[in-house]
Structure formats: C-alpha cells, structure tokens
C-alpha positions in Angstrom: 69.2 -64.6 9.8 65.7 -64.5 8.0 63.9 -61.0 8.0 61.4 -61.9 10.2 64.1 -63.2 12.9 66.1 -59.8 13.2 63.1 -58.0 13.1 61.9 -59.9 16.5 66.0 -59.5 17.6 65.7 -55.6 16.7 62.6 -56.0 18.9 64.2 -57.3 22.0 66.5 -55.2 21.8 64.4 -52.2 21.7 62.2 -53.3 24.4 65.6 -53.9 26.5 66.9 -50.5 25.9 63.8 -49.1 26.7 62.8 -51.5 30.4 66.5 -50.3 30.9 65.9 -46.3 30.5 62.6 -46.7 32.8 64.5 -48.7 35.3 67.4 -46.3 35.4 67.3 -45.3 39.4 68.8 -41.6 39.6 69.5 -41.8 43.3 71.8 -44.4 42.3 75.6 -43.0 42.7 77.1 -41.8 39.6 81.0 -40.8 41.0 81.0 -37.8 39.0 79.9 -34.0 39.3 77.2 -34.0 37.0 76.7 -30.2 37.1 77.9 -27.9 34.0 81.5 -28.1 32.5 81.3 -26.8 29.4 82.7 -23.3 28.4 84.8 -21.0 30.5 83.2 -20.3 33.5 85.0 -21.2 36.0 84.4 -17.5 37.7 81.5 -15.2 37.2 81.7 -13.5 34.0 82.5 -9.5 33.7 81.9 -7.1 31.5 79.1 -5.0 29.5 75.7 -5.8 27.6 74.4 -3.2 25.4 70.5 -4.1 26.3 70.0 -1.7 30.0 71.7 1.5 28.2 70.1 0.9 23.8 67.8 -1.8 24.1 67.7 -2.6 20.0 69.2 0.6 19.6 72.7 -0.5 19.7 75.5 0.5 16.6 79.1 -0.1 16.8 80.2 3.3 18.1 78.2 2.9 21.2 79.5 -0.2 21.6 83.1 0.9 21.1 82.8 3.8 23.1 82.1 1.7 25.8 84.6 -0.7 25.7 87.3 2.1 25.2 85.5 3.6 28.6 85.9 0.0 30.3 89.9 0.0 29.2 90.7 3.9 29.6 88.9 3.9 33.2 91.0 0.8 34.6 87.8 -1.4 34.7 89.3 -3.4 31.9 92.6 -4.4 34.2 90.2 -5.3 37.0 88.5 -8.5 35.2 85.6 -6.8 33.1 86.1 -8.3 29.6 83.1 -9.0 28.0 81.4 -6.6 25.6 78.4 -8.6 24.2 75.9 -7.3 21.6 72.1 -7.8 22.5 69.0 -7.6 20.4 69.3 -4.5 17.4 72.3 -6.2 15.4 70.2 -7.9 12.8 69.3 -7.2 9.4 67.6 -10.0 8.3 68.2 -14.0 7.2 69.1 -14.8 3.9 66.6 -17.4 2.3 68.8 -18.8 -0.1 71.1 -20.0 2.1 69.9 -19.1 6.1 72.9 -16.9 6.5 72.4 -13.7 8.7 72.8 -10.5 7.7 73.8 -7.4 10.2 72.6 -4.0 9.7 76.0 -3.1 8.8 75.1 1.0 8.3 74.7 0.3 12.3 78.3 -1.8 12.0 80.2 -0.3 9.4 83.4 -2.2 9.9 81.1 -5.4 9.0 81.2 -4.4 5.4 84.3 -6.7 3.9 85.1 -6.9 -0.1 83.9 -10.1 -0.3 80.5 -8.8 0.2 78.5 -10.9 3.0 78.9 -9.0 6.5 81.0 -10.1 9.6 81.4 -9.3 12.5 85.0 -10.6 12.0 86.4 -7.0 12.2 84.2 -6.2 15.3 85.6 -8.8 17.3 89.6 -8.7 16.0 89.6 -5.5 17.5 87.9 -6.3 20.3 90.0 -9.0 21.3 93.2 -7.0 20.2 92.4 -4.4 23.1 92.1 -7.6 25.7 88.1 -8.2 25.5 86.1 -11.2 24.6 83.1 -10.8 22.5 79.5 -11.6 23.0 76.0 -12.0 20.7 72.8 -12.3 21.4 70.3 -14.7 19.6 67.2 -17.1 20.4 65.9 -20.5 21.0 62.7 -19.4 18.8 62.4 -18.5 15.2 61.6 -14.6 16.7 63.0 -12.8 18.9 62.0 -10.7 22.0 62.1 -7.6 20.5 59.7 -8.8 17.5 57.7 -10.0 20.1 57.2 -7.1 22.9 58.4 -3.9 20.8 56.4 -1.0 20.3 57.6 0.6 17.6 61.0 0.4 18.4 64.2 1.1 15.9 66.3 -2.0 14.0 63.9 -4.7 13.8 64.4 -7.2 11.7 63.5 -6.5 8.2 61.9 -8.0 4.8 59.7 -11.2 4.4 58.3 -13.6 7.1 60.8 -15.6 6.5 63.6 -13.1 6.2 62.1 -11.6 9.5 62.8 -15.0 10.9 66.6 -14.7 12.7 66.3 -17.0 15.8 68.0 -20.1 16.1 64.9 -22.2 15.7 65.8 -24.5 12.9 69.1 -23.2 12.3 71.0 -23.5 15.5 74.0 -25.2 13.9 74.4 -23.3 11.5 74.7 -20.2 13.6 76.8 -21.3 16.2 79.4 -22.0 13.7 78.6 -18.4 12.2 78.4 -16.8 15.7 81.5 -18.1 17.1 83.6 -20.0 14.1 83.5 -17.4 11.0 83.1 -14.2 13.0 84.5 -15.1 16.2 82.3 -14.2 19.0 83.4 -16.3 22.4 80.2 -16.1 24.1 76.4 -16.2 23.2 73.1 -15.1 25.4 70.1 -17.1 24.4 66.7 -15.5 25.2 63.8 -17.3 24.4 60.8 -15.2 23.3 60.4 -17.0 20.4 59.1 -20.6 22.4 56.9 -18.5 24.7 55.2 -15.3 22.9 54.2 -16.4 19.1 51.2 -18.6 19.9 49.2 -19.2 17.0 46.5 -16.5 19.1 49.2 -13.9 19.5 47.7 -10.9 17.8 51.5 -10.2 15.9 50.6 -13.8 14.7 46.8 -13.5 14.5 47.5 -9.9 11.9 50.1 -12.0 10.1 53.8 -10.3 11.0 55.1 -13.7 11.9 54.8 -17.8 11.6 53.1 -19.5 14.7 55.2 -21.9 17.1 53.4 -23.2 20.1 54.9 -22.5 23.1 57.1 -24.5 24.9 57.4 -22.1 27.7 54.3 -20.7 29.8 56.1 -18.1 32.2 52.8 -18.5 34.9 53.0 -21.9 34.7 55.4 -24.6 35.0 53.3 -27.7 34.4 52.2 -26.0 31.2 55.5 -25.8 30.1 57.3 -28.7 27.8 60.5 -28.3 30.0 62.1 -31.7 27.9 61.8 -30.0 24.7 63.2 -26.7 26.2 66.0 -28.6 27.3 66.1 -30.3 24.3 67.1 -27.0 22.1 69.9 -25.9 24.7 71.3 -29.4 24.4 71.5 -28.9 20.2 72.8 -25.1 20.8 75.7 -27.2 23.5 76.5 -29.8 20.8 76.9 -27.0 18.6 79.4 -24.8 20.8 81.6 -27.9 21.4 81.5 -28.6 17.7 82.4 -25.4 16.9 84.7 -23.9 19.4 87.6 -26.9 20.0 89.7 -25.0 22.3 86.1 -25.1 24.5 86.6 -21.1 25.3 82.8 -20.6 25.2 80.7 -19.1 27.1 76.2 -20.0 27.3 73.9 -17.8 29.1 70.6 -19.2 29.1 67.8 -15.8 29.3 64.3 -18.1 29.9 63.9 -15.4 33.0 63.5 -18.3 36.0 60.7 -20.0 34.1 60.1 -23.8 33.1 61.7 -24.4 36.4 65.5 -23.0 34.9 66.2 -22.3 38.9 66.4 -25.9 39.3 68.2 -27.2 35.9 69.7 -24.0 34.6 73.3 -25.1 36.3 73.6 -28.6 34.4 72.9 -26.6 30.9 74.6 -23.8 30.6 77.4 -20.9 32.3 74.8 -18.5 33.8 70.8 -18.8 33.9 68.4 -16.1 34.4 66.7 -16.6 37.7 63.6 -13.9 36.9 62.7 -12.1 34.1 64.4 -8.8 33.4 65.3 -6.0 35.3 64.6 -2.9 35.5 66.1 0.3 37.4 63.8 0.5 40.4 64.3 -0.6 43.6 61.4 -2.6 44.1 62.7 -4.5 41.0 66.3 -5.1 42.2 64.7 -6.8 44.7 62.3 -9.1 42.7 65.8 -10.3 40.9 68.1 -10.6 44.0 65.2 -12.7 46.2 65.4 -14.8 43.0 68.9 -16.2 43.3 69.9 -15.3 46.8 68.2 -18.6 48.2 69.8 -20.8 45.6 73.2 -20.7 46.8 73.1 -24.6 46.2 72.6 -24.6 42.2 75.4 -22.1 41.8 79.1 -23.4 41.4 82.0 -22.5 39.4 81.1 -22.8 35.6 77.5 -22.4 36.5 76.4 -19.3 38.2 73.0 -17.8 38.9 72.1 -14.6 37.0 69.6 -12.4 38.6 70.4 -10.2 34.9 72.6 -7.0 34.6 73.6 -4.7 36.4 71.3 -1.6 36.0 73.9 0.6 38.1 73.3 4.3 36.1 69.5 4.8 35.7 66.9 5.9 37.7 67.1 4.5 41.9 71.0 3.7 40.6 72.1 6.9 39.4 75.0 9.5 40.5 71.9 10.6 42.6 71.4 7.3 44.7 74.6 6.2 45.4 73.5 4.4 48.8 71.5 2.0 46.1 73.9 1.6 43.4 76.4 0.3 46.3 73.8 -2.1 47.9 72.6 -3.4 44.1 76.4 -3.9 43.3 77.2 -5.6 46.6 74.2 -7.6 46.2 75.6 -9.3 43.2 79.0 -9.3 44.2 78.1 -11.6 47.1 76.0 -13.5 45.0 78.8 -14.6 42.6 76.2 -13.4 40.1 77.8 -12.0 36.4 79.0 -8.5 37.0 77.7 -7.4 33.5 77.5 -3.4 33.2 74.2 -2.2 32.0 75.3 1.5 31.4 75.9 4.0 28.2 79.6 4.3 29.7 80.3 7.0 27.7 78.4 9.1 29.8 79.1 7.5 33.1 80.2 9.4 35.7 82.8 8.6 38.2 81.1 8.1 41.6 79.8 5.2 39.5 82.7 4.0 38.0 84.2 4.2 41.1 81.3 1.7 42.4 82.2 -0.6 39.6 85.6 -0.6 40.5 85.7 -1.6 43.8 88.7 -3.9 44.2 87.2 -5.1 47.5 84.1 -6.4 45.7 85.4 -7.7 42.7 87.6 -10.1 44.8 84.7 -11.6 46.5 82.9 -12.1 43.6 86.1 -13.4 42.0 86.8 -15.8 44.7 88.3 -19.2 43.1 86.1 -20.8 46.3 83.0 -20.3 43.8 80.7 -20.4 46.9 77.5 -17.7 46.9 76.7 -16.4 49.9 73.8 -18.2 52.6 71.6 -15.9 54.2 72.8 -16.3 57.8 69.9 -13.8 59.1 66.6 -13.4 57.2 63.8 -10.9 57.5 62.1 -8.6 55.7 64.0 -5.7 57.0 67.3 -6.7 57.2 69.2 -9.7 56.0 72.6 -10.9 56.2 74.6 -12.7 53.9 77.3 -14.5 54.4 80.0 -15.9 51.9 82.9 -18.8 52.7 86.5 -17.4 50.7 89.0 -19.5 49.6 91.7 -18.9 52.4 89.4 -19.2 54.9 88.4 -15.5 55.8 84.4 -15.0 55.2 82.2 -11.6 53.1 79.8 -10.6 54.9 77.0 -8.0 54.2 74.1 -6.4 55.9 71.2 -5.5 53.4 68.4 -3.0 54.6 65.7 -3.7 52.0 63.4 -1.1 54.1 62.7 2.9 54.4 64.0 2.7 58.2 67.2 2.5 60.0 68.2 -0.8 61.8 70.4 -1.4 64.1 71.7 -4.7 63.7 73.7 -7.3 65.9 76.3 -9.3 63.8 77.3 -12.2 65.4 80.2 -15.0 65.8 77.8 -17.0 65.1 76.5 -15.5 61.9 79.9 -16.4 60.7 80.7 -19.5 61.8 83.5 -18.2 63.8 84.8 -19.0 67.4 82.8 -16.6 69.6 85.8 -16.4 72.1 88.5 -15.2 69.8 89.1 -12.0 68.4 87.3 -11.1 64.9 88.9 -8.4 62.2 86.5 -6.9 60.2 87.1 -4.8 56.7 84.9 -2.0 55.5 85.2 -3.0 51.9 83.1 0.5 50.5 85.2 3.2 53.2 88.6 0.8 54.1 88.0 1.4 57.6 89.1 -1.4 60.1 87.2 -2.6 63.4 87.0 -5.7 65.3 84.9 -7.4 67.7 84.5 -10.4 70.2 80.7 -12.3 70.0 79.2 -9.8 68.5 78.9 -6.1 67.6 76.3 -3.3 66.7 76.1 -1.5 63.8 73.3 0.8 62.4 72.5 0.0 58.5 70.4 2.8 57.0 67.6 2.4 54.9 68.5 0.6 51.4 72.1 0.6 52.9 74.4 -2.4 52.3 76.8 -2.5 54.8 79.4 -5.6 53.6 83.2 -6.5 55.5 85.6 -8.8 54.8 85.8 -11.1 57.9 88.7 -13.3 59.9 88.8 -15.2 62.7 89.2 -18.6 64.0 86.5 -21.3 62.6 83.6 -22.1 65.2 84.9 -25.9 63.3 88.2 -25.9 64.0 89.3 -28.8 61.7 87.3 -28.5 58.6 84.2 -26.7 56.6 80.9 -27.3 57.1 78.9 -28.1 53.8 76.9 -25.6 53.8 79.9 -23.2 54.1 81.1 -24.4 51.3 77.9 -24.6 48.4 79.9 -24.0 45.2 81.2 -27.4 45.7 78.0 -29.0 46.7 75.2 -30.0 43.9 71.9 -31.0 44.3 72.1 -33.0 41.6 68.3 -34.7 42.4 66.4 -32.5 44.4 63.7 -34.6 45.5 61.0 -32.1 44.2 58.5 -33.9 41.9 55.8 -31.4 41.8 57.8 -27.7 40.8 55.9 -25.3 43.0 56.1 -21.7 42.8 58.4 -19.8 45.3 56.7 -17.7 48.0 60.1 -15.8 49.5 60.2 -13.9 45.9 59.4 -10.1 46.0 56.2 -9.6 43.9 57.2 -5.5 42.2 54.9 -4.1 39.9 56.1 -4.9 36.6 57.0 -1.9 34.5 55.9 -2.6 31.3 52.8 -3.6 32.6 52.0 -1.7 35.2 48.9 -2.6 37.2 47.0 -3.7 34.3 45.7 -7.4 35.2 45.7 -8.6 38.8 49.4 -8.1 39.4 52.5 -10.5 39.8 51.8 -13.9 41.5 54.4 -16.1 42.4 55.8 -17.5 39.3 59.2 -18.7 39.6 59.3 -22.7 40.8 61.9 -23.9 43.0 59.9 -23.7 46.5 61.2 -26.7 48.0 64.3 -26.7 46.6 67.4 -27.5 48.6 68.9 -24.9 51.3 71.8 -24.5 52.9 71.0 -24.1 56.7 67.5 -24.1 56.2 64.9 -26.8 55.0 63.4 -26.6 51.7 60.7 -24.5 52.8 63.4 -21.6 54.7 62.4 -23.2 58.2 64.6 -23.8 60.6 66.5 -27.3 60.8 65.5 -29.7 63.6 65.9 -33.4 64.2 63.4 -34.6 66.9 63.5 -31.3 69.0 67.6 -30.6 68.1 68.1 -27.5 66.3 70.8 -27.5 63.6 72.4 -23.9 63.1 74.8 -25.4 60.2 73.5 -27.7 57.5 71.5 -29.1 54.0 67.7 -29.1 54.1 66.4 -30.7 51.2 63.5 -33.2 50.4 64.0 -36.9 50.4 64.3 -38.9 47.5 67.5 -36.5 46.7 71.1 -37.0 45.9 73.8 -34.4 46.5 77.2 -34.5 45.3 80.0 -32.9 46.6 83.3 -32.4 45.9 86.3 -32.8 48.3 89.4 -31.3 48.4 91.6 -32.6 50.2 89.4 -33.4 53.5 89.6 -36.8 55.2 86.5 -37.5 56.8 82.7 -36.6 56.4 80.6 -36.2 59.7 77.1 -35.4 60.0 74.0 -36.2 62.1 70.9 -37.2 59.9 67.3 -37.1 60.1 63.4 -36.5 59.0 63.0 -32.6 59.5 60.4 -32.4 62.5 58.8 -30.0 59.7 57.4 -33.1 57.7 53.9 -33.3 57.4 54.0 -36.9 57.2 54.8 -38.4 60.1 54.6 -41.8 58.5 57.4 -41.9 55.8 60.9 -43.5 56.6 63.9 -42.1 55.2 67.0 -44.0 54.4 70.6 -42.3 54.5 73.3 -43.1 52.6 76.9 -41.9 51.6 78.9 -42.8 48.6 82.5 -42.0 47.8 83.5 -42.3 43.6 81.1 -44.4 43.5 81.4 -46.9 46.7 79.2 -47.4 49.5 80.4 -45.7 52.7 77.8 -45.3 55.4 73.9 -46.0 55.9 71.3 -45.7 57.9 68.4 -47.9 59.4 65.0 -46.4 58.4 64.3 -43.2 60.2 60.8 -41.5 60.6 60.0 -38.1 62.2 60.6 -37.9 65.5 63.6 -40.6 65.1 66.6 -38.7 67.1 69.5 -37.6 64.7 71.8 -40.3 63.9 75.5 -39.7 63.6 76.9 -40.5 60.3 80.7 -40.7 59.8 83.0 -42.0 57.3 86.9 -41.8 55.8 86.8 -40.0 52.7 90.5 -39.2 52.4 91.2 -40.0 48.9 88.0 -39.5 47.4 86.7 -37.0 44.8 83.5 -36.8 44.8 80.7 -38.1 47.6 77.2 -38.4 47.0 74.5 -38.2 50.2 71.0 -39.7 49.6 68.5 -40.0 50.9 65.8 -42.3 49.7 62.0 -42.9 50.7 60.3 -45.9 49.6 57.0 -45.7 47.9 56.6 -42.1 47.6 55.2 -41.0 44.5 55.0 -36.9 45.2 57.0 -34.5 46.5 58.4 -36.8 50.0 59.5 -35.3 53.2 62.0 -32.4 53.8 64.8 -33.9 55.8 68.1 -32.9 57.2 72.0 -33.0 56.9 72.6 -31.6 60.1 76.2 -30.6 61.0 77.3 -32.4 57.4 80.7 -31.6 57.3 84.0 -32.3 56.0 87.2 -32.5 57.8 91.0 -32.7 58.0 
C-alpha cells in the first residue's frame, strides 16, 4: 500500500470512528448497571477523619489516640474501621524524583533505616488492631489548605515546586505510593487545586504558588470544564485498579456538590461530596443534609452520597445539645451517608459515644438493601423520611428542622403499608415499643429527630414499588441538558465568610434531577388529573436502569407529568430487559391518560425504562413512572 493510500485508509477510518462516537445514542439500552463498581463499597463507609477535630494539625498520637478510643469504646466491633489522615501530613515533594515526603517529627514511626519516610508502619499497625487506613490528597498541584489557610500549622514546605504535593501531574505515581508502598486502602480527593489557583489569585498574583486555570467554578456550572474534571478522577481510577489488584479500594471524591458531582459523582467514585464542607452549626447541618436527602436516586451500594462528616462533638453537637447530635446522626444514618467521626475522641465524652453507638442506627445505615431514604412528607417544618430494609420492615424518621413543637400524623400511607393491618413501631434512640392502625400522633420537638423501625403488611402485597427500592435504581441519563441550580437547598451563612458579599445563592446543580415519588422539580406526580402517591419523576430523554432480584414482572402506568410546560412534546416509553425490547408506547402528550405498561421480567438482570422525545434539543418535559413496580 503506497503512503498516500494508508494515509486516505487511516482517514476513513478516523472519520468512521469519529461519525460513530457522535452517532452513539445513550438512550440506547446497554444491559448493564453502568453506575460505580470499583473499590469496596458495597455499604457506607465507617470510621474517623482527622479534618473536624485538627484541621492540618493532625500528628500520629492524635490519630492513634483515636483509633485506640474507637476499639477500647466498642465502636470498633460495631463497623467503624476507617481512620483516614486529612490535610497536615505533608512535608514536601521531592524534585529529584516526585516522591513525597511526610513531616515525620509529626509521624515518628515514618522514620525507617532506609531513610525515605513511610507510612508503612502507620498503617501495619493500624490494620493489625482491625482498621483500614485512609489519606488525603488532590486533583490540583495545591492543596486546600495552601489555598484557604490563614496562617495555619504544617503547610507544606520549601520551593514552589517542593510546595507542590497534589496529584496534578503525578497521580500515578502517588497512588502506587499511597496505597502500594505504604499501604493505605482508601484515599479522599479534594480539589482546591483545579478551583482556587487562578492565575489572579493573590497567593498566585504575590508568587507562593504556580497558576492552573480552573477547571471548577463552585458558582457556576457552565463555567466549569466538567470533561476535564472527569477526566483526572478517571486517571486517579486507572491508577487504583492498577495498583491495588485485590480491588480493596476505597475513592471519595471532595469537589463539595460542584461541576454538577450530584449528578455524576455515583459512576466515578465510592462516595461524593454533595456541598461544600460542614461545619458545627445547625443552620449548616442543614445546608449538607438538603443536599443529598433529595438524591436518593444517585445513591446505591458502592456509590453513596456524602453530605461530609459527622461534626457530632462541637458547638450545636456537643454533650450540651444532645437533641441535635441525635437528629444530625439519624439524619445520616437514614441517608446511607458515610458515618465518618469528626471528633478529638480522646476527649469525647460518653453521651456522645453512646450516640455513635447506636446499634439501632448503624443497622439502618448498614442495610445490605443500599436504599436511602425518600422523603415521604416534606415541609419546611417537619419532614419525614422514609427508608425500604432488606427484609421488608421500613426506618422511618420525623425531622423538626424548626424552633417549635409539631405534632405530627404518621401515616400507613407514609409507609407504604396496608392501612387496615396492624403496624409495630421501634423507638430506635429510647427502645420503647408502640403500634398503630392508619395512623398515629406524635409530638416532635424542636430540632428533634424522632426515627422507628417499622413492620407491617405492604400496601403492594406482591412486590416493591421502585421507588421503594432506589439503591437498585440508576438514573443512568437524566434527561437534564441544561444543569440548573437547586432551589430546595438551605442557603446558611457560610462561616468562613460570614456576611461578607451578598450571601449564598443556590449553587449546587441537579434541580431537575430524577425523584422518587416526586417529579424533577419536587411536585407532585400526575398523569392527566391522576395522582401518583408511589413512583419515578424524571425528565424525558432519560434512561433508568434497574436491577432485579428475583421479581417476575414489571408494572407501571406511564405518562407526560401534567406539570410540563410544553404541552406540545410527545413522549415515547419503552422497557428493556438485558438488553431486549419488552414493552412500548404510542406517542403520548400532556394530557394523554396514563397508559398501563406491563411485561415478564422473570429471568432478567437488569431493565432499562426510557423515555425518549423527538427533536428536543433542551432540557424536555418532566414525565412520570407512575406505580412502576416490580413483582413476584
């Protein structure tokens, strides 16, 4: 073949590969679960982080003293087995060979005879007393605390380029460090160092550090480069399965809910960040629990939401507000959100402990289900959540976000549970048994959690409704084209900025996102007039998976939400089993009744519900999976 002729073949080819890529339709059924697998994660991780309690100030008798606490106080025993370094454990990076150094005066048992630091030690004696061991590192050549510290202790020291510790440029090479040579089984990736070293930063501007343009703007999606973002977790997941053969890993991505990580966070890593960082106020808490608690959807096992630590042991969640402590801790629990201690446990006193302990709690949060918990009732008062278990029984908690007492009905329905038959409730915080018929009151006091185990008979007597059952649904295309910031999040006055500027706007996309038993935009579901207690909102042009186990028939009556603004757009429905065509739909507008979909699945592993609208180009319609169910 002359030159010229494979260069026109080479050509071809390329152009092929690339018509292909565009043409790609991703509504198209794939017949696999396409959300993260990687790691260990299969429940939400427990354990400790040294940031809440040190911030950079963390050596390795703090961080031994607290993971002697966690095994001496029985926490260890009840799943908490993660004691992960944060920011403070660097010394610098070696410029002769990029090989990190730790402040080893800080981590004395780092010192070896060979005469390069490890962490070796650190972590051998971790895991000999039953823990796993975490780090902390960046996607940017800086980290957070280089970026936002004020004079703060055990900064990175020496040149500009020795200063330099994040991952940026040398990912591989410390993964294999990290988790390889000193054997660390999980890492927490922040990612200061793509937002907050703009070649206009004034640590840049007076010459502390290199520029990198930013890749993430936290008040602005569309300003963020969310394919390079992605990009940099994808090397860092190459990495980890390079590295760690065995694939006992664990990735928490820290980008704080921005570049639209609410939406994508589950198909990259074990736990994402839905907001930025806590802090130990109440108005806070809630800022990070609105965050995640509408995104039971993008949660499942071996990809969890993280609203961030637990800050259980400082200010509103000390000894002396044990009313919030219990609520922030139940909160999470229902949540499936990492159960990560925050506190100096060497000081911790045992009302708290005792709150950390609770066996009740932990085994909702622990549930092999993986489902998070739907808000059945919503208001800015009171809410209540309400969380599908594995053998069938259901959590349930009553949240007071307010200053005044409520007195709340809890209802059958609520629960999905036959009004008619008996219901057994368990106090899970005082052990006290009740039970009711319909419905019963109870008075929840201000910032009071009130959460029972549940069991009855199913209001669907022959299966689980979907949206019963979100860890094992994945809305794998959401429909949403244009990320749009979410409304429902509580806007606290941040407080390391207090009310400088003009305060917190929304910031955190994924308004439009799916809901279970809700539309996209938290309205109620309706199909031409017919309300829909149970079921998937979510915008068309979307593809959900699902996973069955074990359930021989899908059911569910379809539709255009009558919230859809356009009147106009038609709406296909269809349902995919591995793969295979199932069940369709003719075209269906607004105001088209609900049509009854049904199909065998026995057999099957994974279905896929789409639906598709023709010619849209924006965000398309919100429509509905009324009823979607799967049964015996």
């Amino acid at each position: 073949m002359t030159p010229r002729r494979l260069f026109l073949t080479l050509a071809m080819l390329c152009a092929g590969t690339t018509l292909s890529a565009q043409t790609v339709d991703p509504l198209a059924p794939t017949g696999r679960w396409s959300a993260y697998q990687g790691g260990r994660a299969e429940l939400p991780p427990m354990g400790w982080n040294s940031w809440n309690a040190f911030f950079t100030e963390i050596d390795e008798e703090k961080l031994m003293g607290s993971a002697q606490r966690i095994l001496d106080s029985g926490l260890a025993r009840k799943g908490y087995r993660y004691i992960n370094i944060d920011d403070g454990w660097w010394l610098r990076r070696r410029t002769s060979d990029g090989r990190l150094m730790i402040r080893s005066e800080k981590f004395p048992s780092s010192l070896t005879a060979r005469g390069d630091p490890s962490f070796r030690p650190l972590t051998d004696r971790l895991h000999a007393m039953g823990f796993k061991a975490g780090i902390y590192s960046d996607l940017g050549r800086n980290i957070c605390s280089q970026a936002y510290s004020n004079g703060e202790a055990q900064l990175p020291e020496g040149t500009m380029a020795e200063r330099e510790v994040g991952l940026y440029g040398h990912s591989d090479q410390d993964i294999r460090l990290f988790f390889a040579d000193w054997g660390f089984d999980a890492i927490k990736v922040d990612g200061c160092g793509i937002r907050a070293f703009a070649a206009d930063a004034e640590r840049v501007r007076n010459g502390q550090y290199r520029a990198l343009s930013p890749l993430i703007d936290q008040a602005s999606t569309t300003r963020s480069d969310i394919p390079a973002v992605k990009a940099l977790f994808a090397d860092i997941n190459r990495s980890l399965a390079r590295h760690n053969p065995d694939g006992d890993y664990l990735l928490s991505l820290c980008i704080w809910g921005s570049a639209d990580v609410r939406a994508w966070g589950k198909d990259v890593g074990n736990i994402s960040r839905t907001s930025d960082d806590i802090s130990p106020d109440w108005s806070r808490m809630l800022t990070n629990y609105d965050s995640a608690v509408r995104r039971a959807l993008y949660a499942h096992p071996g990809s969890w939401n993280d609203p961030d630590m637990l800050f259980i042991g400082a200010g509103d969640f000390d000894e002396r507000h044990l009313t919030e402590a219990r609520s922030h801790f139940t909160l999470w629990a229902m949540m499936n959100a990492p159960l990560l201690i925050g506190a100096d446990l060497r000081k911790t006193p045992q009302p708290l402990l005792d709150i950390f302990g609770n066996t009740g709690l932990i085994a909702i949060n622990q549930d092999p289900a993986g489902n998070q918990a739907v808000i059945a009732f919503d208001s800015d008062s009171l809410q209540i959540l309400v969380k599908t278990l594995a053998n069938g029984d259901k959590a349930v908690a009553l949240f007071n976000r307010g200053i005044a007492s409520v007195d709340a009905v809890l209802t059958a329905d609520h629960l999905k549970l036959r009004p008619d038959r008996p219901i057994a409730l368990l106090d899970l915080w005082t052990g006290a048994t009740s039970g009711f018929t319909k419905e019963v009151k109870l008075r929840v006091e201000p910032r009071q959690t009130q959460v029972f185990r549940a069991s009855g008979d199913h209001a669907l007597a022959d299966g689980l409704y979907l949206s019963e059952q979100p860890g094992s649904v994945n809305p794998a295309i959401d429909g949403v084209v244009q990320p749009q910031a979410d409304p429902t999040i509580y806007r606290s006055i941040p407080g390391w900025r207090s009310t400088r500027g003009i305060g917190e706007r929304p910031i955190y996309a994924g308004w439009g996102g799916a809901m279970a038993d809700a539309t996209p935009y938290n309205q109620p579901l309706m199909i031409a007039g017919r309300s829909f207690t149970a079921g998937i909102g979510i915008l068309a042009n979307s593809r959900l998976e699902v996973r069955n186990t074990g359930f021989a028939r899908f059911t569910a009556q379809v539709g255009v939400d009558d919230s859809a603004g356009d009147g106009g757009q038609s709406v296909r429905f269809f349902l995919y089993g591995d793969g295979r065509p199932l069940a369709s739909t003719p075209p269906l507008r607004r105001g088209s009744a609900a049509y009854a979909m049904s199909a065998p699945v026995k057999g099957v592993a994974i279905l896929e519900l789409v639906a598709r609208a023709e010619g849209v180009t924006g965000n398309a319609v919100p429509v509905t999976w009324g009823e979607a169910a799967l049964r015996r």
